[in-house]
N, C-alpha and C positions, 0 to 999 in steps of 0.2 A: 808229725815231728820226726827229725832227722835220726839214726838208726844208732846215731851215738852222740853225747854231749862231754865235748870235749876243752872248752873252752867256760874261762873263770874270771868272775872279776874279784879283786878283791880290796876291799875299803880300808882306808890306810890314814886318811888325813881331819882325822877329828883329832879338836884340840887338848885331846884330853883333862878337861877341866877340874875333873874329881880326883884324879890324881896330882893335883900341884899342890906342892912344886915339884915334885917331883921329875914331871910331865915337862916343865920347862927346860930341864936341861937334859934329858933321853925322850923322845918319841915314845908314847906309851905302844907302840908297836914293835920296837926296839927293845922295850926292856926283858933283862935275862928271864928263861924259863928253864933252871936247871941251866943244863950246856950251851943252849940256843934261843936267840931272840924271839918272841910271840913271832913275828911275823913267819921267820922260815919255819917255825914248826906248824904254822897255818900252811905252806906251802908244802910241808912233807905230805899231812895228811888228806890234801889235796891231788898230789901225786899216788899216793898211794890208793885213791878210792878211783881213780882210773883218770883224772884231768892230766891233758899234754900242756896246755896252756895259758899261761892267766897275766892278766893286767891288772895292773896295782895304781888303786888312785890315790894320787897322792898333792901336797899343797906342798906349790912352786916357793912355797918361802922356805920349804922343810926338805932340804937334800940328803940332811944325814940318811935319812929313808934307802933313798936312790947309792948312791955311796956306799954303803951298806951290801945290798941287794948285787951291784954288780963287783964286789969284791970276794964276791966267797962264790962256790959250786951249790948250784941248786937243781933239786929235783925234777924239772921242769922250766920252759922258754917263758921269759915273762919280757914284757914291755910297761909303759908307763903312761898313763894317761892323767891328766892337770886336774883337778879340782880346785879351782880359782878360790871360789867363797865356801867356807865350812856352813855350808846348808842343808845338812843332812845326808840322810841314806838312797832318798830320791831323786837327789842333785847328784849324788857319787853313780848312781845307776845313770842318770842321763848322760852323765860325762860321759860313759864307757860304750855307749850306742853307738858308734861307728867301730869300736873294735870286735864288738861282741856280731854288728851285723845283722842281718834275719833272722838269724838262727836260735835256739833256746841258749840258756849260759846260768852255767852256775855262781851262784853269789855267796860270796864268802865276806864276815864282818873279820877284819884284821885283828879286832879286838879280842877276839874268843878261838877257842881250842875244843874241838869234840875228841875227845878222851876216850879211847875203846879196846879193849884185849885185842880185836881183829882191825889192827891198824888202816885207818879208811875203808870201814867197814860203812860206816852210816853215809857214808859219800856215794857209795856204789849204790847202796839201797837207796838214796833220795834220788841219782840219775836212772836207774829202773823203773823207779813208778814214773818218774816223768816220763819217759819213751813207752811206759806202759799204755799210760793214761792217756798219754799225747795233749797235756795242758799244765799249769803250774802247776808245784811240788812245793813242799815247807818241809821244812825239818821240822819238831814240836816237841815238847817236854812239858810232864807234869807237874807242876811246882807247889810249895804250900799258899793254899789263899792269900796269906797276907803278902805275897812277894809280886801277885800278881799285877800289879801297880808301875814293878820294872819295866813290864814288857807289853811289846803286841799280842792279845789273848785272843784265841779263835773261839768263833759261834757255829761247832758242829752241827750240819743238817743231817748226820746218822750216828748212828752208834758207833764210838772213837776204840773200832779197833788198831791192829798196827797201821793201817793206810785207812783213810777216810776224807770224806768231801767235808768243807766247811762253807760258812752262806757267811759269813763276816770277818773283819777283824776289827778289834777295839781296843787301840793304841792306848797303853797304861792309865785301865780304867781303877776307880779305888776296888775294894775288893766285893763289896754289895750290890755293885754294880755290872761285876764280869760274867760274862756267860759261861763259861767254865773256866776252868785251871790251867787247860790245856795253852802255851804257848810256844811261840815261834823260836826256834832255838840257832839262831844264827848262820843257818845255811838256805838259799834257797832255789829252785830251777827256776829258771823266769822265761815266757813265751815272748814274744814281738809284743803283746797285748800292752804290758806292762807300761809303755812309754807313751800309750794312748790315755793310756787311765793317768799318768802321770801330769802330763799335759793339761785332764780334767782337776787335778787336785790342787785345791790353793794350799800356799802358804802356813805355817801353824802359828800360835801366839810366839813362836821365838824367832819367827822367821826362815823357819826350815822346812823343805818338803818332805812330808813323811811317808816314806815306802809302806808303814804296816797301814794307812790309810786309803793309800793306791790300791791296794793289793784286795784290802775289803772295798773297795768302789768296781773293781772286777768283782769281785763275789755278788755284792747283791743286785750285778745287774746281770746275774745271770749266765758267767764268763766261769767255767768251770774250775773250782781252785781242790787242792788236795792236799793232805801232811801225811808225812810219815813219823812215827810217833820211835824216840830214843828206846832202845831196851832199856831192861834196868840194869846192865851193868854197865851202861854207858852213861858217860858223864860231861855237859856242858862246863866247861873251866872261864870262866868270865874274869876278866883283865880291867874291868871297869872301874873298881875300887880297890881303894889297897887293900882294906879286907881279903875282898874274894881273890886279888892277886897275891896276897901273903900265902894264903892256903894253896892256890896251883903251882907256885915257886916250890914250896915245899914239897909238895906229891913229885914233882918231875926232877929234881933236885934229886931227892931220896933216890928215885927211880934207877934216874943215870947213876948215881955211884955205884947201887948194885950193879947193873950191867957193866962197870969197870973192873 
């Protein structure tokens, strides 16, 4: 693996369904956090955890994104790449295969915000065990059982200290069904592999290809995957629902005015 990972894609063009309507008329990527849009503050903490560069996939019907993006000074060189059809996280990662190249790349969900005293701290630490490891990286988080259902949950094959191997993932299984608590927490290092395995993965019942089923189809064949596990006073900010976006508005909100 190359001696540094410098380059990011970042997912931008889901249509955010669970927030409508909101969603129809701001980009759920766009809407305020405190001072600043989700998105640039995904790209602060991007820049901050050591990326020079990153590509924002976005859907050719939805320019406010793009418009946006090249109207204000950002942390970091970004370019844009299409995501024609909203077909997930799979489809957004394939798109990005000719920017990103041979080389490993970090993946960033547009949707989410890692939250941490040591600003892009968790970024620096998931591109070191990658270059450590020299194979995929996960960010992870422990969540309570019943939540586990949101997300991609990993099948650790050792004991889940801060960095650890995992032998599966198990895209939002119910919770009697998950193998642990531990899940994917919206960043990830991705190898070449990833677009092979992609290729092998069908379609899901909504017609999307899913990255956390890719990513367990390298695992159990054997294709060496790894997470690195959030501290605890690091904290995943999910933009998903209004819910969980009321509560991050408010945290960063508060935040900025003190530091006013």
């Amino acid at each position: 693996m190359a001696d540094t990972i410098t380059k990011a894609l970042v997912t931008a063009a889901g249509l955010g369904t669970r927030m409508r309507p909101l969603t129809l008329a701001v980009p759920k990527e766009l809407l305020p956090l405190g001072s600043k849009p989700v998105l640039h503050r995904v790209l602060d903490e991007l820049a901050a955890g050591g990326i020079e560069e990153g590509a924002i996939a976005v859907s050719p019907r939805n320019p406010a994104m793009r418009h946006y993006l090249e109207s204000v000074p950002l942390p970091l060189r970004i370019t844009f790449v299409y995501q024609l059809d909203s077909l997930g996280l799979g489809d957004a990662v394939r798109c990005g295969r000719q920017f990103v190249g041979e080389e490993p790349f970090l993946l960033a969900l547009g949707d989410c915000l890692i939250d941490s005293p040591e600003p892009g701290g968790p970024i620096r630490r998931l591109r070191c065990a990658a270059q450590r490891c020299g194979h995929t990286c996960v960010l992870c988080e422990d969540v309570p059982r019943h939540l586990v259902e949101l997300y991609g949950v990993l099948a650790p094959s050792e004991e889940p200290g801060e960095l650890f191997r995992f032998a599966d993932v198990v895209e939002k299984p119910p919770a009697e069904r998950a193998p642990s608590s531990l899940v994917i927490a919206a960043r990830y290092v991705l190898t070449n592999d990833i677009f092979h395995a992609l290729e092998q993965t069908p379609l899901d019942h909504l017609g999307e290809l899913p990255l956390a089923q890719a990513i367990g189809r390298m695992a159990r064949s054997g294709v060496p995957c790894s997470a690195v596990r959030l501290l605890p006073e690091e904290t995943r900010l999910d933009i998903g629902s209004f819910e969980s976006y009321s509560q991050a508005f408010q945290l960063l909100a508060e935040r900025d005015q003190r530091i006013k």
